[in-house]
N, C-alpha and C positions, 0 to 999 in steps of 0.2 A: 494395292499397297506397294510401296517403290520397296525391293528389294535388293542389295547390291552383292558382287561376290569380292570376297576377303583378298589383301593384298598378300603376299610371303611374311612371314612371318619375321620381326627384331628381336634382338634379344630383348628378355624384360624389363634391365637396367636402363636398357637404351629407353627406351616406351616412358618407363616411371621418367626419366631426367627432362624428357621431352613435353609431355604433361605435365607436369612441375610448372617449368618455365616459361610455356604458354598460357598455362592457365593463371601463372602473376603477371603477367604481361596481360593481357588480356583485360584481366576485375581491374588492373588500373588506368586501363583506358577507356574503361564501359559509360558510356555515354547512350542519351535518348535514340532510339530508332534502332540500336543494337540487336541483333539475330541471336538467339539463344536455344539450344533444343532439351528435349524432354529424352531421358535415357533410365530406364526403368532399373532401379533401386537394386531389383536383384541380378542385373548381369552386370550392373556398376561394381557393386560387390565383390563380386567374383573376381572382375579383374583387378580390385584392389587387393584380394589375397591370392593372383596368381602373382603380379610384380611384387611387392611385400613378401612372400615365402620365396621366391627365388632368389633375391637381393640377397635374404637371411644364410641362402647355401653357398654364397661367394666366396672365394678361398681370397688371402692377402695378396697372389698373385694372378689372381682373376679368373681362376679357372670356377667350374662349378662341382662341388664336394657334397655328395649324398651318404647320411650314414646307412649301413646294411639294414634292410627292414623299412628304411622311410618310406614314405609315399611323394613321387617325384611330382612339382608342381605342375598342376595343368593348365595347358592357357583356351580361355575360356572360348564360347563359340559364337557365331555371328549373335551380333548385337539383335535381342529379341524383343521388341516391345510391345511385340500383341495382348500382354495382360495389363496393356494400359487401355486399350481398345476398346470402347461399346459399342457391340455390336447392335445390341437393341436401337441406340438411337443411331446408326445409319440408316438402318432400314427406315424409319418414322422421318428424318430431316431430310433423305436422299442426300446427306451430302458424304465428302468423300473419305473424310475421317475424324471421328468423334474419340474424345477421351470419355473413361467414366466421371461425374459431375462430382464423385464424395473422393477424389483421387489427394494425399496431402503428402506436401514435400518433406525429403528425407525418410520418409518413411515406405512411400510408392513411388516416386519418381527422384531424382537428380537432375538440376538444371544447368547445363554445360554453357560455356563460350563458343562460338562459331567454328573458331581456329582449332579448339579441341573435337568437337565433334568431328569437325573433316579429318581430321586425327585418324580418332578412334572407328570412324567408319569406313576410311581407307585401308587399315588395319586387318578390320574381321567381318566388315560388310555389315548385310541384315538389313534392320528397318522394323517398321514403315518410321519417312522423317517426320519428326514434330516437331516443328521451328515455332518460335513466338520470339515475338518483340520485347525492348524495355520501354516503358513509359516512364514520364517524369511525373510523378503523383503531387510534388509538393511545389515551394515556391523557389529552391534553387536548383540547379545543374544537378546535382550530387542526389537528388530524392527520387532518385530509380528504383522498379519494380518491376519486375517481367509479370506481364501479361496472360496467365496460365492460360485461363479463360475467357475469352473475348466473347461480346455481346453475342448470342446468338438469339436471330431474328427471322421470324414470319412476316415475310412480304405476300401481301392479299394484291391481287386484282380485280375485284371485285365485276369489273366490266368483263372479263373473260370466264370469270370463276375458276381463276387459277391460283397455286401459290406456291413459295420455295423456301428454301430457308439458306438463309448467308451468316457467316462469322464477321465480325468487323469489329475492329477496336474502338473501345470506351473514347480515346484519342481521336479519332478521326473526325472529321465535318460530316456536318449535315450535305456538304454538296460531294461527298463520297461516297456516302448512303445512297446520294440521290444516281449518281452515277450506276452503282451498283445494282441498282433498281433496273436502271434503263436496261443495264446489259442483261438483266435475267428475264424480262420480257421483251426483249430486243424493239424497246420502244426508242424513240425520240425525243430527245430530253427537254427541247423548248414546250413540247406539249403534256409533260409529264409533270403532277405534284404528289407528296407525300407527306401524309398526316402522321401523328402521335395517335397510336390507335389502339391505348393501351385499356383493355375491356371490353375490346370492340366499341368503342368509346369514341369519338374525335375530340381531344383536350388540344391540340395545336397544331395548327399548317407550320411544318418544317420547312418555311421560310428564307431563313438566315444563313446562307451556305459556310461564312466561316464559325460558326460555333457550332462547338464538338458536342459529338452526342452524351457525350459526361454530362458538360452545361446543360445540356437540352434533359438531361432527366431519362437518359430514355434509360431502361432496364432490362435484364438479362428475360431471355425469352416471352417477350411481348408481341405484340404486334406492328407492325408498319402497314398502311395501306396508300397503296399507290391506284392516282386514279390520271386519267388521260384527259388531257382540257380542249374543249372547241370556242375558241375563239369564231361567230361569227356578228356581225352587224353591232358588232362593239360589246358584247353580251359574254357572258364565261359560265362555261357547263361542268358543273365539276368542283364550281366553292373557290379558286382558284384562278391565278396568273401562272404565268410561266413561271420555273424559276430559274430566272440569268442573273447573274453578279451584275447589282447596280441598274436592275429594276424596278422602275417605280410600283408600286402594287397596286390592285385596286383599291383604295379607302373603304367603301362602302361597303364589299364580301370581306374584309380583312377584320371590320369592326366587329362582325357578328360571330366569330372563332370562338367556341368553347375553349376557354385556357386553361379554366380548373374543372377538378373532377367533379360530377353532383354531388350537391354538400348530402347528406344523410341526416335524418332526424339525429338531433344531438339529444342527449340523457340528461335529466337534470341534476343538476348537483347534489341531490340524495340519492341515487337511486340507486338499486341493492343486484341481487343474483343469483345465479345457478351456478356451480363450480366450471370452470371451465381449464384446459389443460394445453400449454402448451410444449411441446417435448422437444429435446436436444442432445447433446452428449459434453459433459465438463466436471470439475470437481470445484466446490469456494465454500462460500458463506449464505448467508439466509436474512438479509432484508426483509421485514415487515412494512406495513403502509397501513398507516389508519386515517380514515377521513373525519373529520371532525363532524359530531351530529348533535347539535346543540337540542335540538329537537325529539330526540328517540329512535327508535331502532326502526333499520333500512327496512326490515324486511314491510314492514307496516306502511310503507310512504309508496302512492301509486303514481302514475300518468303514463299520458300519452308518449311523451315524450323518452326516444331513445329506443322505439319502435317504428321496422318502417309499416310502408301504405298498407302491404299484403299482411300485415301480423307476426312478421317471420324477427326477431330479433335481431337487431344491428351488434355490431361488434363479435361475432363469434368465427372468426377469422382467426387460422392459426399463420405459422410461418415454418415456410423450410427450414429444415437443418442443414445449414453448406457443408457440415464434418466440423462438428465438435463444435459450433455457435451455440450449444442450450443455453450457457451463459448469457448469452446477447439477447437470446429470443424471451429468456422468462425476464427479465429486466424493461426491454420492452414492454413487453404484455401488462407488468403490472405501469408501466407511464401510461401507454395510451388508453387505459382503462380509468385513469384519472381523469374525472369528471371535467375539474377546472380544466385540464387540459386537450382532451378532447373538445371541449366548446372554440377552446382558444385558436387551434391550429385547423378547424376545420371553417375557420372564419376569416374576416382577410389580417393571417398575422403579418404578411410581407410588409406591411407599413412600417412595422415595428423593428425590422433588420437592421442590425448594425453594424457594416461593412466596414467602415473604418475601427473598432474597436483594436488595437494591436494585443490584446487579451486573447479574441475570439479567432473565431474561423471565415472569416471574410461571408458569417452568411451561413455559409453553403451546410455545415452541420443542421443546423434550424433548418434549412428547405429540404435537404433529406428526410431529419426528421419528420416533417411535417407533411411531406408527401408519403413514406411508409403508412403514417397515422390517415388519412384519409383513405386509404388504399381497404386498410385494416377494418375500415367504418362505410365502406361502402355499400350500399345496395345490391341484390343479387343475388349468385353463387356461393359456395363457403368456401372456394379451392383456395388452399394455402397461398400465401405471396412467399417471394422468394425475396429476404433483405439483402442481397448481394447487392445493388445498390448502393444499401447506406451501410453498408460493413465497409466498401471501400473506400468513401467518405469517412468512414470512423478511422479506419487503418489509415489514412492521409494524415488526420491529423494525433494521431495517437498509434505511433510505431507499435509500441507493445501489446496491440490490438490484431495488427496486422498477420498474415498466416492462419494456419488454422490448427493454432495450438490450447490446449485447454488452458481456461483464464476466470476468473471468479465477478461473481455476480453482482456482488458490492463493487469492487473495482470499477467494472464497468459503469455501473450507475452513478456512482460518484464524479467519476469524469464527464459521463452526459448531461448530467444536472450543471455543472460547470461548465461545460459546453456551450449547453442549449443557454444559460443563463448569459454568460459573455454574449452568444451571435445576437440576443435580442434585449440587450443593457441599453432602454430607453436613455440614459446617460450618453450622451456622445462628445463631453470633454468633462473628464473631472477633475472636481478642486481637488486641491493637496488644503487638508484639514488637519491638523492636531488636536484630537482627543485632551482635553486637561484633567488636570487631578479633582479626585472629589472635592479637599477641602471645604471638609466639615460639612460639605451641601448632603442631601437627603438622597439615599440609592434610587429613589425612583427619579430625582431631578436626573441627577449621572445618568442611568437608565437608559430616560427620553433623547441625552442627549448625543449617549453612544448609539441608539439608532438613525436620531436623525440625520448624523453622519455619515454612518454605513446607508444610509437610502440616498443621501445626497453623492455617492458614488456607483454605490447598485441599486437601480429599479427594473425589476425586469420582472414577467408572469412569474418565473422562477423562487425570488423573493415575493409577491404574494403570495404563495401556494406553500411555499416549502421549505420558508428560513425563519425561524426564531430566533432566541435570546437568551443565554444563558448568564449568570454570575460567578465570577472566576474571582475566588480572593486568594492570594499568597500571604503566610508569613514568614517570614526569617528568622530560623531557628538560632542565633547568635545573638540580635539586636529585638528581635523581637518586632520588627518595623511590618505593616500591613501594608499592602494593594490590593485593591479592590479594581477589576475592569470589566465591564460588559459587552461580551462577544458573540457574532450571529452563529448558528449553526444551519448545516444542512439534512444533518440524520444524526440520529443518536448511536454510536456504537458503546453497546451493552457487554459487561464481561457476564463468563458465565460461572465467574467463583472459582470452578473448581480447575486453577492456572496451574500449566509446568512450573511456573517459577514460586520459589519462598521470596517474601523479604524477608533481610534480616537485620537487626539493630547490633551497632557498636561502636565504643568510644574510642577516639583516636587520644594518644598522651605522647605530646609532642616530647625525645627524651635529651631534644639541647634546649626546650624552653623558648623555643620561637615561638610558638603557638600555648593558647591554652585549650586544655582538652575541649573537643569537640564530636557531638554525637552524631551520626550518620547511619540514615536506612538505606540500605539499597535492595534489590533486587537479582535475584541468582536464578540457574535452574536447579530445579526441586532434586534432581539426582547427579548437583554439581556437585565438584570437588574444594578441595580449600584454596587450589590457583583461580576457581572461577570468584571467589570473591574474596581473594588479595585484591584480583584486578579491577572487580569494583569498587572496591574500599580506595584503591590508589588513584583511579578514576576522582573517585566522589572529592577527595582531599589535593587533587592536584599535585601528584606525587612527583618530585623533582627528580631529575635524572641522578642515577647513584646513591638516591635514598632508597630504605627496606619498608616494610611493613614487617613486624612480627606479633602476631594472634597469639594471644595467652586465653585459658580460660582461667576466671577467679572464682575460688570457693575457700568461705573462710579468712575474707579478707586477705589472703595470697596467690600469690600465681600455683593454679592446679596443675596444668600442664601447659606445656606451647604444641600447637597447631602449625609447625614445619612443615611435615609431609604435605607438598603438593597434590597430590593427588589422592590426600585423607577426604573419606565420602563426607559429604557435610549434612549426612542424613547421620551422622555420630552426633553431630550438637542438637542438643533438645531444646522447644520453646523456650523452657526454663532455664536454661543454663544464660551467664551474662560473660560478653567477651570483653575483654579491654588488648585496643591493638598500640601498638607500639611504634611510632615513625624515629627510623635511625639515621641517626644523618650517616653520611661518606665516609668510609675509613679506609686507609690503604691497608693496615694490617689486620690481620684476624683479631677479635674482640674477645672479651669474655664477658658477661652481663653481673651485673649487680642491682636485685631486687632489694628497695626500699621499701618495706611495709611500716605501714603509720600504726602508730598506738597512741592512745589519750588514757588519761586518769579514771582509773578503775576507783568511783568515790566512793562508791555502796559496802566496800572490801578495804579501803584505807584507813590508817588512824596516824596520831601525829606522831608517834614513836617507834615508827616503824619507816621503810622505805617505802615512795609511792609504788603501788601498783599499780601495771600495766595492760590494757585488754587490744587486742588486735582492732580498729577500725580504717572504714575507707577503699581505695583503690590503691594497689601497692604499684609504686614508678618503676622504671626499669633504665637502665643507665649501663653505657658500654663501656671499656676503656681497652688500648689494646696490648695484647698479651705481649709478654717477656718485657714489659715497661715497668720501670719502680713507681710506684703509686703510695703517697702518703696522707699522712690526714685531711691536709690543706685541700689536696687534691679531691676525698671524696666530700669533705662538707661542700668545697664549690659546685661539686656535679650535685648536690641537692638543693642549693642557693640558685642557679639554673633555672633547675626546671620546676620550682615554687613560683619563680617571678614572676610568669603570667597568673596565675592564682592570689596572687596577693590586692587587698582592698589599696588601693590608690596613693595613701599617703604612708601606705607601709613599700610600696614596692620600690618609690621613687628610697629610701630610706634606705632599703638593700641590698638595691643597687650598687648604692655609693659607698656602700658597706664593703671595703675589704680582708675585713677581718670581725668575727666574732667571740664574744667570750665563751667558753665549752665550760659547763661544769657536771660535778659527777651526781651526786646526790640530790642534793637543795635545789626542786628546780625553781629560780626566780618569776615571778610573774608581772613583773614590770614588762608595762608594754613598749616604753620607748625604744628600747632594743627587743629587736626578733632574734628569738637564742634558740639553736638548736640540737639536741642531744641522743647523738648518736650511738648505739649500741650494735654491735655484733654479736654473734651466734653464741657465744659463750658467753654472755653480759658485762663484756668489758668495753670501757665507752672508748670511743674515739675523738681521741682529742684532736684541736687543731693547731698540726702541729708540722713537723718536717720527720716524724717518727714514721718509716716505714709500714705498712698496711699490707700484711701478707693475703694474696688473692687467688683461691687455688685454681690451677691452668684445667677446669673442665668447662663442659657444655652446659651444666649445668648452672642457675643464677645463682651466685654467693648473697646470701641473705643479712643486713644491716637493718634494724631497726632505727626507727624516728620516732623520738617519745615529744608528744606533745602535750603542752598544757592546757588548762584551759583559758588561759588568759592568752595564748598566742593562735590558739582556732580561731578566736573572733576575728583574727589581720588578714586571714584568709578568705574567699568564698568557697566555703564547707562545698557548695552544691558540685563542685569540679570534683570532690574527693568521696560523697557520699556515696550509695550501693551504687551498681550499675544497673542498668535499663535489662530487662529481661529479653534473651532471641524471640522476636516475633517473628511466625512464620504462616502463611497462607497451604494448610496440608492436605488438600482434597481429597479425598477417602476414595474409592475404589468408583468404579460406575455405578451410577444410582439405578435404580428400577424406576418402573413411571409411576410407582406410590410414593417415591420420595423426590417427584421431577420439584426442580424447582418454579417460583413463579415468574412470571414476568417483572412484577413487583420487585421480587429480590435483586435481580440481575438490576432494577434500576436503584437500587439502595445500593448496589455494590458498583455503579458507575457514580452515584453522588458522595462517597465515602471519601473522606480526607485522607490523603496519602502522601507520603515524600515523594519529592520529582525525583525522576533518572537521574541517577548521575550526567548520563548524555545531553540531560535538558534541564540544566542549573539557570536559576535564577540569578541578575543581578541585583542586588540589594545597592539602592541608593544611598540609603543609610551608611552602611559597612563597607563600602564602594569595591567588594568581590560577589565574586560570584559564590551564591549560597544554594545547598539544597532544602528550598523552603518544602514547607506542606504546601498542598494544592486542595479547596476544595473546590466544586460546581455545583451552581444552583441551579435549576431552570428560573427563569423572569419569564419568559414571553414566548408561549406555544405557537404554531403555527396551523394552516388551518387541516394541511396532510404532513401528518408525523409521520416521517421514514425512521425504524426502529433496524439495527443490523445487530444482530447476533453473533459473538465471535467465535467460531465455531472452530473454526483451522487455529492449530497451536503452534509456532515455528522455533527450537533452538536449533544451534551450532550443527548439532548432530541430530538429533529427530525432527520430525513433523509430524504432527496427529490430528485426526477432527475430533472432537471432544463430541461423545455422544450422549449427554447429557440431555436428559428430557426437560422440557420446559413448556410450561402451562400457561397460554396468552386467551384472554376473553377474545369472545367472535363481535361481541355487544359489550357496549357501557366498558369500557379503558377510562379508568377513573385516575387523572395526574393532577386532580386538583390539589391535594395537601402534598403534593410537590412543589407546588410555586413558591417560590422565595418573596416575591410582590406581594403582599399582606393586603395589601389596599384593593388589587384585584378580585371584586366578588362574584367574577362569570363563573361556571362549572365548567371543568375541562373535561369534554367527554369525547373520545374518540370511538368510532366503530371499524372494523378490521372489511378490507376490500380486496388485497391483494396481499400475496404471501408471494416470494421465489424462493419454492424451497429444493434443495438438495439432499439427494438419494447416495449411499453406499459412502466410498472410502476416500481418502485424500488420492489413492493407486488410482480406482475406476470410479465414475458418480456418473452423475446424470438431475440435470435441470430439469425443473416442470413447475410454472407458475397456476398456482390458483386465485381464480379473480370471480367477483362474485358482480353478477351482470343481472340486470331488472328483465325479468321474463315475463 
């Protein structure tokens, strides 16, 4: 191992300014082919808190200043990387220097620029070096990745019985490989060829010298076998030509090349299992997979098929863990264990590839795939396979995939099924279709013809196996207006009820009378405050800049209290209790509020010789005006003229309107209805005329209270339903952790995913009707199963400030998943019976878990 000695020491200001600036220099010129080294986490460290603690004792005129008792910084010692080092496998590869395989960045290593390394091991010396290259992963300049771990490969000689082991990049050619070969049996390269030799297998003469062993499929610790060709009397010993650039081949040995792996008895599309496990390390969610068994349960259904010759079970093949992949590997485990598509991919699906798709992956996601899946299903041995391979394929086209950081198991699959479905979308130009309105036609006509549209753009194995139909009707809670549309799905994700979040219900009361009141649910978290839903209330209503919201509770037909305090727990409002908010417009000066509470005709307590009595009903309004301003009668009838006007029936508003003036009286109240009359009463029962008479308004916080006596001959110019009780706080209040005698079932979780609910705020509907945007209900039906229901359980909970898995127990059949009186299709009389094959479930905490698929395989 290269060991260097340390230069004299800079000071450590100099060192940090100098790294700084190289190392911005440097990331922005990083381009393919770039030299990069590996520098082990903990002596990086150290020198990040020897320059950083020194910098911190710098006096304003540069000297350095330690206070009595400190500990002076130290500067750290030759750069040490042998605990990046396995030793185990030099001894096994004979080569000169191995990392450990489970090593993950930022946390074991640090990957440096050139210019910095020569830096820092100019500096303090050490070693051993571990340079690695950048490669271009994706399809511009800019989709650079350093190369941690480059291929490493078993070169066989078969002819000699020798072999060695070489590093070589994913990047490189096949005629580099080839080269590499020659020099490590110091052969001669016209007479040298080299097979795919992966299983001790030959699937293909490495041929093609410029395509890279990426293209070529070849994989981390495989085999290569190199064999020596005798060209005599026109004859080739060995399977083989030479291989020179722009050689003609032989036709005849070229055509009889095994290029695919032996297919394996494929499993028939029933067949059942023994639990099988595959392990990893991650923290997510829980995916179900049901196979549809129209027929009855798995375990009863036998054959041959899906066993090989010797009797030994096919498919019980695990997979490496590269460092934190369990995500990736139980996800897998339960795909290739899917019947449909084990038959699919071990058959010739390359026909099916859709390279130009600009959706997909030029392919190549599908060929990974589907080489992992054959790999997983072959004949043999049970030694794990290693997906490094197609993680790097996944990481190419899914960054956030990339590295090896913990990632969830729905995620994952979700993007593959959309993956795999784009690389092989028998579609290869699609129409642009518009879906039309039902118009009065029948749901199952609409139905048919929202899927023939979505097939007439997606047909791929993907959509047979694994995409349904659901019915999605919206209404608009203002107009009242329906839509109805039918959309495919790919998995069901399932809540499990017991949610961080409350919704809650309340009325907005517009109090300049732009608007008529309007009710809105949204959604909070369960231990939020009363700023986390101002903000969705302001959200949901589109709250204009310099408008307020102010929350009152009502009891009693008046304002109980207001809800200012921002950060009042909103575990203080009860189910029961009803809010009514208040939108204020703009005011420059500070306001004082004035609460209108309605009263009508107390008739059961009146008689003609006495004055009407008056009983409290309704929503009381709330109106600002601002302080040290003279305020007169005229002034408060118009602020209740206002904010009546959207409330009023049609041909009283227009009426109004145009109304500048009313008649007030005191006693007698008229009940002609051609004039809307209204009589206003203050605190002390003296009415308020309309008039230019002063209205003393006292200067507190608190709302000065005016009554509105209403008749009943002036209710009917109204729609009562703006002013009657308000809607009660509903809240979603999950109780404490259940036990497993109170788990829930699968069932409920799917009654609480088909439950009509208001949309988010963040996902308002437009109403064509009302031509805004409204927060309608949303409900979903299932129409149209598919024939493997993927079922996700939402287990991870995520707000602002916490994250939790919800450890909620939940009860799923292993046999007979009965969703037929789920279907919304009435006309559909098949039986929807699914049987459970594969689970990826999740062990411990959102902090630590751990993946492990169970899949049930025909023994």
């Amino acid at each position: 191992m290269e060991m260097v000695v340390a230069a004299p020491a800079l000071p450590a200001e100099v060192e940090m300014a100098l790294i700084r600036d190289i190392t911005v220099a440097a990331e922005a010129q990083a381009k393919e082919g770039d030299t990069f080294y590996l520098i082990t986490t903990r002596w990086w460290q150290s020198w990040i808190d020897y320059v950083i603690q020194d910098l911190s004792s710098v006096t304003s005129n540069g000297s350095h200043h330690h206070e009595f008792g400190s500990k002076t910084p130290r500067r750290p010692g030759p750069i040490d990387n042998t605990d990046l080092i396995d030793d185990t496998a030099l001894e096994v590869s004979n080569m000169e220097i191995e990392i450990h395989d489970t090593l993950v960045e930022g946390r074991d290593y640090i990957l440096l620029p050139q210019q910095v390394w020569e830096k820092l091991h100019g500096w303090y010396g050490g070693g051993p070096t571990l340079p690695r290259k950048a490669i271009n992963t994706g399809f511009s300049q800019t989709d650079l990745t350093i190369e941690v771990y480059p291929l490493r490969l078993q070169l066989l000689l078969m002819s000699r019985g020798e072999q060695t082991f070489i590093r070589i990049s994913k990047k490189d050619t096949v005629g580099e490989l080839h080269k590499r070969a020659c020099e490590a049996f110091e052969l001669v390269p016209d007479e040298v060829c080299i097979w795919d030799y992966y299983g001790r297998t030959k699937h293909a003469l490495m041929d093609n010298l410029e395509r890279t062993l990426d293209d070529a499929n070849i994989q981390m610790d495989q085999d290569i076998l190199v064999e020596i060709t005798t060209v005599a009397n026109g004859n080739v010993d060995g399977g083989c030509m030479s291989l020179v650039k722009g050689n003609d081949f032989f036709e005849r040995e070229s055509a009889s090349l095994i290029t695919d792996a032996p297919r394996p008895g494929l499993p028939n599309e029933n067949f059942a299992a023994n639990n099988y496990t595959s392990r990893g390390y991650n923290s997510s969610l829980t995916p179900n997979l049901y196979l549809r068994s129209p027929n009855g349960d798995l375990d009863n259904m036998h054959g041959s098929s899906g066993m090989s010759t010797r009797g030994s079970p096919l498919g019980l093949t695990g997979l490496l863990n590269l460092g934190n992949t369990c995500y990736m590997n139980s996800a897998i485990q339960c795909l290739v264990h899917t019947p449909q598509f084990t038959r699919y991919f071990c058959e010739d699906y390359h026909r099916e590839i859709n390279r130009q798709n600009p959706l997909g992956n030029v392919g190549e996601l599908a060929l990974a795939f589907g080489e992992l899946l054959r790999k997983l299903w072959a004949p043999g041995g049970r030694a794990p396979v290693s997906p490094r391979p197609f993680k790097m394929k996944l990481s190419r086209f899914a960054s956030q995939f990339s590295g090896y950081n913990q990632h969830d198991s729905q995620e994952l699959l979700a993007f593959l099924l959309d993956g795999l479905h784009e690389d092989l979308n028998r579609v290869k130009h699609r129409p642009y279709i518009n879906s039309g309105d039902a118009d009065g036609r029948s749901d199952e006509e609409v139905a048919d013809e929202y899927w023939a549209n979505h097939i007439a753009r997606n047909n791929s194995i993907i959509v047979d196996v694994c995409q349904g139909q659901y019915k999605s009707t919206l209404v608009c809670p203002v107009c009242g207006k329906v839509s109805v549309t039918f959309d495919p799905f790919m998995y069901l994700s399932l809540p499990l009820q017991f949610a961080s979040t409350r919704s809650m219900t309340a009325v907005i009361f517009s109090c300049d009378g732009s608007l008529p009141p309007t009710q809105f649910t949204v959604n909070v978290p369960k231990q939020g405050r009363c700023r986390d839903l101002l903000q969705a209330l302001g959200n949901a209503c589109s709250l204009k800049n310099g408008e307020k919201l102010l929350i009152a509770e009502i009891r009693n037909h008046k304002i109980y209290r207001f809800l200012e305090d921002p950060v009042l727990q909103l575990s203080t409002i009860s189910d029961d209790d009803r809010l009514a908010v208040y939108r204020l417009p703009k005011l420059e000066k500070r306001a004082n509020y004035i609460q209108f509470v309605h009263r009508r005709e107390d008739l059961e307590h009146g008689n003609n010789n006495c004055l009407t009595p008056w009983k409290p009903y309704g929503v009381p309004l709330l109106a600002q005006i601002p302080r040290n301003e003279t305020v007169t009668g005229f002034d408060i009838h118009e602020l209740v003229r206002k904010m009546l006007l959207p409330m009023l029936r049609n041909q009283d508003s227009s009426h109004l309107a145009a109304q500048s003036s009313v008649s007030t009286r005191t006693h007698n109240y008229d009940t002609d209805c051609s004039n809307f009359q209204l009589q206003l009463i203050d605190d002390s029962n003296t009415v308020i005329e309309k008039s230019n008479d002063t209205i003393r308004v006292p200067q507190s916080s608190l709302a000065t209270v005016f009554f509105v006596n209403w008749s009943k001959a002036d209710l009917k110019k109204i729609n009562t339903h703006h002013l009657e009780d308000l809607p009660e706080v509903f809240m979603y209040a999950p109780p404490a952790k259940r036990t497993r005698g109170e788990a829930l079932s699968l069932y409920a979780c799917l009654d609480a995913f088909l439950r009509e609910e208001p949309l988010v705020p963040e996902d308002m509907w437009y109403c064509p009707r009302c031509k805004e945007q409204r927060q309608a209900s949303k409900k979903l039906d299932l129409w149209r199963l598919p024939e493997v229901l993927v079922i996700h359980l939402k287990r991870f909970s995520f707000s602002r400030s916490t994250k939790q898995k919800l450890e909620t127990f939940v009860n799923f059949p292993l046999h007979n998943l009965d969703l037929t009186t789920y279907i919304a299709n009435k006309k559909s009389s098949e039986r929807q019976m699914y049987e459970l094959y594969a689970v990826s479930n999740h062990y411990g905490s959102m902090a630590s878990g751990h993946y492990t698929a169970h899949i049930k395989v025909h023994s």
